[in-house]
C-alpha positions as a Python dict, from the first residue, in 0.01 Angstrom:
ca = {
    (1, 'X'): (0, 0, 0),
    (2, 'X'): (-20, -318, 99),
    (3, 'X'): (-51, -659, -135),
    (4, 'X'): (-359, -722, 16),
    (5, 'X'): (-525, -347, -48),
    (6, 'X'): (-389, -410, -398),
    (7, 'X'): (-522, -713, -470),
    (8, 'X'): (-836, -582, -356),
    (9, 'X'): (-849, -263, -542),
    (10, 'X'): (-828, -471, -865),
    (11, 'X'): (-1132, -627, -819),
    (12, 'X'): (-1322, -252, -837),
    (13, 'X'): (-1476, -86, -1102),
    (14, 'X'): (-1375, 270, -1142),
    (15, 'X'): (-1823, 404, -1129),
    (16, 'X'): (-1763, 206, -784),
    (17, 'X'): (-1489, 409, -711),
    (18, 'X'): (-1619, 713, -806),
    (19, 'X'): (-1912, 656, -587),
    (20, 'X'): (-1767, 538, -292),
    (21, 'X'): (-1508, 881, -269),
    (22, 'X'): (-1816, 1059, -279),
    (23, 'X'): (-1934, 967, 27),
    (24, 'X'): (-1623, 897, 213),
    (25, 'X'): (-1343, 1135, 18),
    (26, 'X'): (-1029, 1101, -121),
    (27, 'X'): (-744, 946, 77),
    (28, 'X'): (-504, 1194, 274),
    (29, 'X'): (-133, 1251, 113),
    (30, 'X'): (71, 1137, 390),
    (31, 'X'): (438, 1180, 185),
    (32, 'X'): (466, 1513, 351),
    (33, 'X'): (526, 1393, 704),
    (34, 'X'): (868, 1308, 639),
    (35, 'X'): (982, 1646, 568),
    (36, 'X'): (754, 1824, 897),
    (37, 'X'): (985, 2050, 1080),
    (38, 'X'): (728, 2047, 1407),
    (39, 'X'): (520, 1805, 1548),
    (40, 'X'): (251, 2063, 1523),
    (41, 'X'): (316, 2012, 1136),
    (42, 'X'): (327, 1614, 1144),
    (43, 'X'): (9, 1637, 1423),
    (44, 'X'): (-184, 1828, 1137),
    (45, 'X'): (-125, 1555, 915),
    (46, 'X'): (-253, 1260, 1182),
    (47, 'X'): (-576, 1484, 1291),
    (48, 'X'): (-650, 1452, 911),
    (49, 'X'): (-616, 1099, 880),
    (50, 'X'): (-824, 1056, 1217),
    (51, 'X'): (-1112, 1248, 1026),
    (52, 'X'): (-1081, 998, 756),
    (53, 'X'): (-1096, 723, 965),
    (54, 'X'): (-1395, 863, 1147),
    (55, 'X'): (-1599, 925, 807),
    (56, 'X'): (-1493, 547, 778),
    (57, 'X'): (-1641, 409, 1054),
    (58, 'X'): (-1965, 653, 996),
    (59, 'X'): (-1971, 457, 680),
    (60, 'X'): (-1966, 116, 756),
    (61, 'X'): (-2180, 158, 1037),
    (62, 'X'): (-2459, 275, 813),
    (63, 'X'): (-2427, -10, 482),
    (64, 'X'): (-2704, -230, 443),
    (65, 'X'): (-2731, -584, 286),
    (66, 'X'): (-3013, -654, 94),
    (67, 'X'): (-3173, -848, 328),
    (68, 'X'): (-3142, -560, 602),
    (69, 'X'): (-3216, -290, 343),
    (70, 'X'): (-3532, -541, 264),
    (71, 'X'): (-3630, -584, 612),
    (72, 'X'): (-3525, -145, 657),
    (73, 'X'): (-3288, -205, 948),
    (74, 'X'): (-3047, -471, 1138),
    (75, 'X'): (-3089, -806, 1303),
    (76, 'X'): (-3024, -747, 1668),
    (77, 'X'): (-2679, -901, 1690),
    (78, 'X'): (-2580, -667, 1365),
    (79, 'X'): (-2769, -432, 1524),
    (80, 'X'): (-2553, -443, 1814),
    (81, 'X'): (-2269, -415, 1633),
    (82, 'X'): (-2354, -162, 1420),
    (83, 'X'): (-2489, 104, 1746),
    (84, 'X'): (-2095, 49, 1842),
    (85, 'X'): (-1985, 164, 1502),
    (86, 'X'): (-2210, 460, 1569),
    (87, 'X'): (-2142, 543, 1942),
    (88, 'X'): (-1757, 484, 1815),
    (89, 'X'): (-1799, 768, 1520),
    (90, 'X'): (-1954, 1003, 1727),
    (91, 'X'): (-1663, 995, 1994),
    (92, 'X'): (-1453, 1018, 1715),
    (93, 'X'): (-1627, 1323, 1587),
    (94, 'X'): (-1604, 1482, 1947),
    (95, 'X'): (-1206, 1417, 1928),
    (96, 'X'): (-1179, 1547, 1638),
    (97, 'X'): (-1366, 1891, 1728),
    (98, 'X'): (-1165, 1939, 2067),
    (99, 'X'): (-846, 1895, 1841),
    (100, 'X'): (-901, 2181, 1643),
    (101, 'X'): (-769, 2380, 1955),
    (102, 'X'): (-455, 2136, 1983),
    (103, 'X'): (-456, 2150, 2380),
    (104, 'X'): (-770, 1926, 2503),
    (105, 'X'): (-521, 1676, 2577),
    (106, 'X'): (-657, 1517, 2920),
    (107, 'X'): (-1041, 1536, 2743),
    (108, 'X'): (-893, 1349, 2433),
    (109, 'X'): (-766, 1113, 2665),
    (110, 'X'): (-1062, 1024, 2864),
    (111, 'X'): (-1267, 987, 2545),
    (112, 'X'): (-988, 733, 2368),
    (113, 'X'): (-1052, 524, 2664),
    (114, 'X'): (-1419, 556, 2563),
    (115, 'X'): (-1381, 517, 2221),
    (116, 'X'): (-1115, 178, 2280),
    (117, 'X'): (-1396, -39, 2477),
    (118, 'X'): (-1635, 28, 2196),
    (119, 'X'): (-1381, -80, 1958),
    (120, 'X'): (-1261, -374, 2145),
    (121, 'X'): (-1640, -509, 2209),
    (122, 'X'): (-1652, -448, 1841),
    (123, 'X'): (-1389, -662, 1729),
    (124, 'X'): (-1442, -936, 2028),
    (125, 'X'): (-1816, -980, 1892),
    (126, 'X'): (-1796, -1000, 1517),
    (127, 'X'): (-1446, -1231, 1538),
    (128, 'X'): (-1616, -1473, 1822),
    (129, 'X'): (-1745, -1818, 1663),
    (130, 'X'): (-2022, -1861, 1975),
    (131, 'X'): (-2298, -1584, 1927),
    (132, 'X'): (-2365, -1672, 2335),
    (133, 'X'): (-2128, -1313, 2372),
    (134, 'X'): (-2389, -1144, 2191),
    (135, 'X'): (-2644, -1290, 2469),
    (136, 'X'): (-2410, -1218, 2729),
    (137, 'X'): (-2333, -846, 2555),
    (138, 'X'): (-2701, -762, 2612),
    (139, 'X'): (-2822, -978, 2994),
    (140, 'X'): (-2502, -864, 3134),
    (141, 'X'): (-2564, -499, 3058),
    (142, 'X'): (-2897, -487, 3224),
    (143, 'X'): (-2783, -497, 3592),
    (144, 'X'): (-2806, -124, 3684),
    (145, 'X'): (-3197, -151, 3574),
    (146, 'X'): (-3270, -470, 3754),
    (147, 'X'): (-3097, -281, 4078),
    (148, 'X'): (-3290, 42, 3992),
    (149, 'X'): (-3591, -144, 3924),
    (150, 'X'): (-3623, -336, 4264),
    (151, 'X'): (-3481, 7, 4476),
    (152, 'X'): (-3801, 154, 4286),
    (153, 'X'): (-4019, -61, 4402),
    (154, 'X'): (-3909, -97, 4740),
    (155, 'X'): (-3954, 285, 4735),
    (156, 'X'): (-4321, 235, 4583),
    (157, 'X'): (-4407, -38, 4884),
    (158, 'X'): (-4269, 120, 5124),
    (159, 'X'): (-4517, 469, 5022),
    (160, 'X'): (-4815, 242, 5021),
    (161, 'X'): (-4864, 210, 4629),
    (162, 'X'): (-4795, 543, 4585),
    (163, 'X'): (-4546, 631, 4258),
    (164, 'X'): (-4369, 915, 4186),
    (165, 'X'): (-4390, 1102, 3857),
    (166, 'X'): (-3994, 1048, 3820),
    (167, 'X'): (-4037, 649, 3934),
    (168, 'X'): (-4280, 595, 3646),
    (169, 'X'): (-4082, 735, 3418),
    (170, 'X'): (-3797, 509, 3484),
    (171, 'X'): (-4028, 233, 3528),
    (172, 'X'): (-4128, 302, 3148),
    (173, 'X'): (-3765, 330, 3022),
    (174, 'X'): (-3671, -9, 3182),
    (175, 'X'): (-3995, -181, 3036),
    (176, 'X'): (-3938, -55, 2703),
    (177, 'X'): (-3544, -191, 2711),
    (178, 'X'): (-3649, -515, 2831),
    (179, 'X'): (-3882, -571, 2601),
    (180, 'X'): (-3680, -449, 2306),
    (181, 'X'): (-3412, -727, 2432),
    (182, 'X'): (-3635, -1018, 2488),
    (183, 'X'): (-3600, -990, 2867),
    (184, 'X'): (-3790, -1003, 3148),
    (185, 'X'): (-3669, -768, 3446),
    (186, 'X'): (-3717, -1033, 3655),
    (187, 'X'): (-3493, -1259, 3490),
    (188, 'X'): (-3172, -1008, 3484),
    (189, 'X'): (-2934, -1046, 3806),
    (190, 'X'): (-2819, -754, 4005),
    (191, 'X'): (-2489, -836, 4064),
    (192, 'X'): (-2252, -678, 3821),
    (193, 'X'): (-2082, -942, 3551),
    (194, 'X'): (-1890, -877, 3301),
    (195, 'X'): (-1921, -1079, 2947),
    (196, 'X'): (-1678, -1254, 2752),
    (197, 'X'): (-1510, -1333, 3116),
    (198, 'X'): (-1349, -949, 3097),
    (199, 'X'): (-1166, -691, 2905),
    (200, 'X'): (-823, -865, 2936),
    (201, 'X'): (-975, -1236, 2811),
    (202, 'X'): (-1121, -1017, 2562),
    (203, 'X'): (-765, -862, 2465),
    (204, 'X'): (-613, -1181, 2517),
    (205, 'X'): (-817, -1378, 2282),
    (206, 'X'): (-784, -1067, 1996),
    (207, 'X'): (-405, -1130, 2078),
    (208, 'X'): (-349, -779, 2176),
    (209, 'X'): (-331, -871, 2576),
    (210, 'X'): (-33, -633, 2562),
    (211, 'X'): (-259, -328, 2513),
    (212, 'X'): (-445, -392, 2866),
    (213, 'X'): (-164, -233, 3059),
    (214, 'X'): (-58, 52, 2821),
    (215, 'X'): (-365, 166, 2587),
    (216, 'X'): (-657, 53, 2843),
    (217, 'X'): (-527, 55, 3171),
    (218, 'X'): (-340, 367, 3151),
    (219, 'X'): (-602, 609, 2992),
    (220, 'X'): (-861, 537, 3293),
    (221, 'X'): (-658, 748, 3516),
    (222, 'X'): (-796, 1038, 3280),
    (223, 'X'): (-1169, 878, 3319),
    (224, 'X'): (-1143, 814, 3696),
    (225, 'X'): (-926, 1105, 3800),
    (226, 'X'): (-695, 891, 4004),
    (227, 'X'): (-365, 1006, 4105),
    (228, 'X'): (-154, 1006, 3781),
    (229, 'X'): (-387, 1178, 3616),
    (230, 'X'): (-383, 1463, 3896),
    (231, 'X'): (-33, 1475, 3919),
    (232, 'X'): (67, 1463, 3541),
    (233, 'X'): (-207, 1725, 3449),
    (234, 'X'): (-351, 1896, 3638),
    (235, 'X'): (-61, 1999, 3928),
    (236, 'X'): (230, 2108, 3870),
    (237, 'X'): (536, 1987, 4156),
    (238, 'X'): (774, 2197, 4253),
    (239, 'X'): (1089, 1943, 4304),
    (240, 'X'): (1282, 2263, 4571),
    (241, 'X'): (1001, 2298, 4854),
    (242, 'X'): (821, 1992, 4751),
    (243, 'X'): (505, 2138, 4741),
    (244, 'X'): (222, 2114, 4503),
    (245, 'X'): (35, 2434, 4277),
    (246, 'X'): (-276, 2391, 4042),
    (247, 'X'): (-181, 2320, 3699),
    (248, 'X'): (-465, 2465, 3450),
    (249, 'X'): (-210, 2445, 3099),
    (250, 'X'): (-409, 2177, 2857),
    (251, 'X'): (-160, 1880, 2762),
    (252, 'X'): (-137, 1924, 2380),
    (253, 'X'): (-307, 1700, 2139),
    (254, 'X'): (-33, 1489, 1905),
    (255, 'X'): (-26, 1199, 1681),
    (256, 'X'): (20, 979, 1973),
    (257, 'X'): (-347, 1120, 2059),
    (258, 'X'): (-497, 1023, 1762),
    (259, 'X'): (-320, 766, 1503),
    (260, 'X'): (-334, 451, 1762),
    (261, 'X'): (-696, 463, 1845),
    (262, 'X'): (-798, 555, 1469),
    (263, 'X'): (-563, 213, 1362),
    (264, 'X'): (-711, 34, 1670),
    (265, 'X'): (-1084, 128, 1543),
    (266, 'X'): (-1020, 5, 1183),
    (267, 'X'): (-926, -296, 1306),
    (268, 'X'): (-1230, -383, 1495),
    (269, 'X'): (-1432, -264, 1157),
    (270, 'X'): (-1260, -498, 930),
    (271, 'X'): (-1323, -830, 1043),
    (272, 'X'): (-1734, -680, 1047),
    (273, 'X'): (-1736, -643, 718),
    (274, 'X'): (-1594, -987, 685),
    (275, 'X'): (-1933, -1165, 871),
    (276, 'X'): (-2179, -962, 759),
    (277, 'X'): (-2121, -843, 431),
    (278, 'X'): (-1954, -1162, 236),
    (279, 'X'): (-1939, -971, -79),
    (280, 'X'): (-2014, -669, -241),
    (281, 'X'): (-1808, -380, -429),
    (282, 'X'): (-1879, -166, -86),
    (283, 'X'): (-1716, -414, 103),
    (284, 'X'): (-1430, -473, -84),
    (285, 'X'): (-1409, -62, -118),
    (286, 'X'): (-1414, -51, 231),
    (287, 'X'): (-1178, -297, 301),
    (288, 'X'): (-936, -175, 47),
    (289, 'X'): (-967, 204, 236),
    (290, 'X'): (-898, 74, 562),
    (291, 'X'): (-586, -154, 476),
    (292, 'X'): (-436, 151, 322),
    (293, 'X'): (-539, 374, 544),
    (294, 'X'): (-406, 179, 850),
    (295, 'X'): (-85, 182, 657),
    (296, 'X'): (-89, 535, 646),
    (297, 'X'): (-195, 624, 1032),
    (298, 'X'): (111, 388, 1080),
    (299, 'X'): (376, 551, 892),
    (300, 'X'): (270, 914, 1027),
    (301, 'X'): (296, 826, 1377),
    (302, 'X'): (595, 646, 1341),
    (303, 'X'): (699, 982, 1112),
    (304, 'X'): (628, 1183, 1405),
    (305, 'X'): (768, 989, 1714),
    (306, 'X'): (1088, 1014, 1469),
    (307, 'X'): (1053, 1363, 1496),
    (308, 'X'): (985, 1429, 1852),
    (309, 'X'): (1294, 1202, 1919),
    (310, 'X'): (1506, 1420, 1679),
    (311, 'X'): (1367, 1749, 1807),
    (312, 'X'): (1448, 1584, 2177),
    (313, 'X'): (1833, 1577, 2071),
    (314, 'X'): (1871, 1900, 1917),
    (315, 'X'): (1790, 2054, 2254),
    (316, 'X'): (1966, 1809, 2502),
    (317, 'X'): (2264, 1829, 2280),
    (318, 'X'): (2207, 1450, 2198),
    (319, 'X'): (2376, 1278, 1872),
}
């Protein structure tokens, strides 16, 4: 555990406790990992701890204030931060079921990408100084209606008046998301933007730039299909007549799968307890579970990339 986790558990009283392990569950023993035999073993171990962090997340996303729990719900800029929580858990909760079967591997993949842009909006948002993101967050996301909106209506014009059943229905759902935002369709551009300048400004000003290539970057080829993705899972090469066969094998589902996006997702989580909830034995509960608890998704992985590396050797002949 780490000083700060202890420091904070100090500060608890043990009915807190009680409560709070209730609802969330008791931490997972992680001393086992170091004495897994197969990565199927030390994988086990890391789904776990994803399921934890997921019940987390579920968690934080739903705790109220007392002036939200006054007012029965969120401001909009908690609000917004509090539907990513939500959209984040149930990705989380759609990982976790594929990985029951331990080969959904390209599915898991496409769904960490997912689950990572939440979690970096997350973060971006509730560590940002200038609530402008928040504006930006909502106008900038309204460009596919404006576009659908004014196709619509050229549609509607060029019929003479007439609308469609289908039209009017989308007509609806784009008034009613406007008006929940404070917008007026009008006022929303087509053109595509992105906020907070983009995902690698976003990164960079986190100071995890060095996850654009790797963590972000690399999983789209599972979202998009592109080339690597094709060739690393779903064809299989033969290297002799240099010809290629449909691959339908699943990749398997490891710690790699699972502990990085669970410690990535606490992260973001964190720092939202720290500007919205200043105080607060849930808070502090919370914040004590994730420090240890990104401790532990830590040490398993690193467990079981020790592992693969040893079981690596013992068939290459490696010392």
């Amino acid at each position: 555990m780490t000083d700060e986790a202890a420091t904070i558990r100090n500060q608890i009283l043990p009915a807190d406790r009680k409560a709070f392990e209730e609802w969330i569950g008791s931490p997972v023993d992680v001393t086992l990992v170091h004495s897994c035999k197969t990565l199927h073993e030390s994988g086990g171990i890391a789904f776990e701890l994803y399921k934890e962090a997921c019940r987390v997340v579920s968690f934080a996303a739903h705790l109220l204030d007392d002036a939200a729990a006054a007012q029965g719900g969120f401001a909009r800029n908690q609000a917004i931060c509090a539907g990513l929580m939500v959209k984040i858990s149930k990705f989380m909760l759609a990982v976790i079921q594929l990985s029951t079967g331990d080969d959904r591997g390209e599915i898991v993949l496409a769904l960490n990408r997912i689950i990572m842009d939440s979690a970096i909006s997350l973060e971006f948002l509730v560590r940002s100084a200038d609530d402008k993101y928040f504006d930006q967050f909502v106008d900038f996301s309204l460009g596919p209606e404006r576009e659908t909106y004014d196709q619509i209506q050229a549609n509607i014009a060029a019929r003479n008046g007439e609308v469609w059943p289908i039209e009017k229905r989308l007509l609806n759902s784009i008034s009613y998301i406007c008006a929940v935002s404070g917008k007026r369709i009008e006022e929303i551009q087509r053109k595509h933007r992105d906020w907070g300048e983009n995902v690698r400004e976003r990164l960079k000003a986190l100071g995890k730039e060095s996850l654009y290539a790797t963590a972000y970057r690399f999983p789209s080829h599972a979202v998009h299909g592109s080339w690597p993705d094709l060739l690393t899972g779903h064809l299989a090469y033969d290297g002799k007549t240099k010809v290629f066969r449909p691959e339908t094998a699943w990749t398997r589902i490891g710690s790699r799968m699972l502990a990085p996006i669970a410690v990535l997702v606490l992260e973001a989580i964190d720092p939202y307890l720290e500007r919205f909830f200043p105080g607060g034995a849930e808070r502090s509960l919370l914040r004590e579970r994730i420090a240890d608890l990104r401790d532990r998704l830590i040490e398993v992985d690193a467990a079981d990339e020790k592992l693969k590396i040893s079981l690596r050797d013992k068939v290459t002949g490696a010392y």
